[in-house]
C-alpha positions as CSV (number, residue, x, y, z in Angstrom):
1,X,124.0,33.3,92.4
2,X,126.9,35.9,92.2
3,X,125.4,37.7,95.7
4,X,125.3,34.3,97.3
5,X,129.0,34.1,96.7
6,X,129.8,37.3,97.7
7,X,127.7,37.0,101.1
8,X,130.0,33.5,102.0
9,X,133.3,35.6,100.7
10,X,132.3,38.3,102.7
11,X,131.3,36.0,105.8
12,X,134.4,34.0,105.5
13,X,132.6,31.2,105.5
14,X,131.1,31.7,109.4
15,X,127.3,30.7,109.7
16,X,126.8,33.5,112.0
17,X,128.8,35.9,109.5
18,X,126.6,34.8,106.6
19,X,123.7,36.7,108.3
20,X,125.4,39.8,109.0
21,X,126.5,39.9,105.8
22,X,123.2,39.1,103.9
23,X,122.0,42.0,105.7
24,X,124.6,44.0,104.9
25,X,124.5,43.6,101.4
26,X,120.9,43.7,101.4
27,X,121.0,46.8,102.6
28,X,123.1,47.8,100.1
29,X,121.0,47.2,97.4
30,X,117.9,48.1,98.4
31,X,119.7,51.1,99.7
32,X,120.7,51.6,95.8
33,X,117.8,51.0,94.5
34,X,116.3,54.0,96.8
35,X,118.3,56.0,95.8
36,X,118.0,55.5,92.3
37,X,114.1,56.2,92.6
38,X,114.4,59.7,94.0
39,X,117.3,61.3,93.5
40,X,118.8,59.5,90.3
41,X,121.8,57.9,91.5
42,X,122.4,55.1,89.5
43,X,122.2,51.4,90.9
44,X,125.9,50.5,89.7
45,X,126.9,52.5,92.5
46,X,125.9,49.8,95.0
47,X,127.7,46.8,93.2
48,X,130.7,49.3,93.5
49,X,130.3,49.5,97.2
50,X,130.0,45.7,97.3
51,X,133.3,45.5,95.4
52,X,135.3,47.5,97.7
53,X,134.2,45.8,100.4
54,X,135.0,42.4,99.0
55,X,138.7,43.4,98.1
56,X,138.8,44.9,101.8
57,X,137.9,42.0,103.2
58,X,140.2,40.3,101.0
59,X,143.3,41.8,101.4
60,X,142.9,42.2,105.2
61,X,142.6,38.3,105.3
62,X,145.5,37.8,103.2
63,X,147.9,40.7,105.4
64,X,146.9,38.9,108.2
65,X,147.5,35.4,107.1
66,X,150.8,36.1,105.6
67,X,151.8,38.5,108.2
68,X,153.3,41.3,105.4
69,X,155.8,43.5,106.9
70,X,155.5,46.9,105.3
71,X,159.2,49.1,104.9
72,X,161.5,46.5,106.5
């Protein structure tokens, strides 16, 4: 449920985006998981990485949509 919703955020609701973004993320935690097996990484680290790049994604939509002047 909670990677569904992150795949539309992260898609911005595109059809087209929604299949980069499923890839993307399930690269990410297969990725994790991986990584976890053989060198010991733990698998939190990938719902970090998802995390940042939701709040990326976020706050790039809302500079742009606001047009936020930095200094002025």
């Amino acid at each position: 449920g909670y990677t569904g919703i992150a795949v539309a955020m992260l898609a911005q609701l595109k059809p087209i985006g929604v299949i980069f973004s499923a890839i993307f993320m399930a690269g990410v935690y297969v990725g994790a998981d991986a990584m976890s097996r053989s060198v010991g990484i733990p698998n939190y680290i990938a719902d970090v990485l998802v995390a940042v790049s939701l709040l990326a994604i976020l706050v790039s939509s809302m500079l742009t949509r606001y047009k936020l002047v930095w200094g002025k």
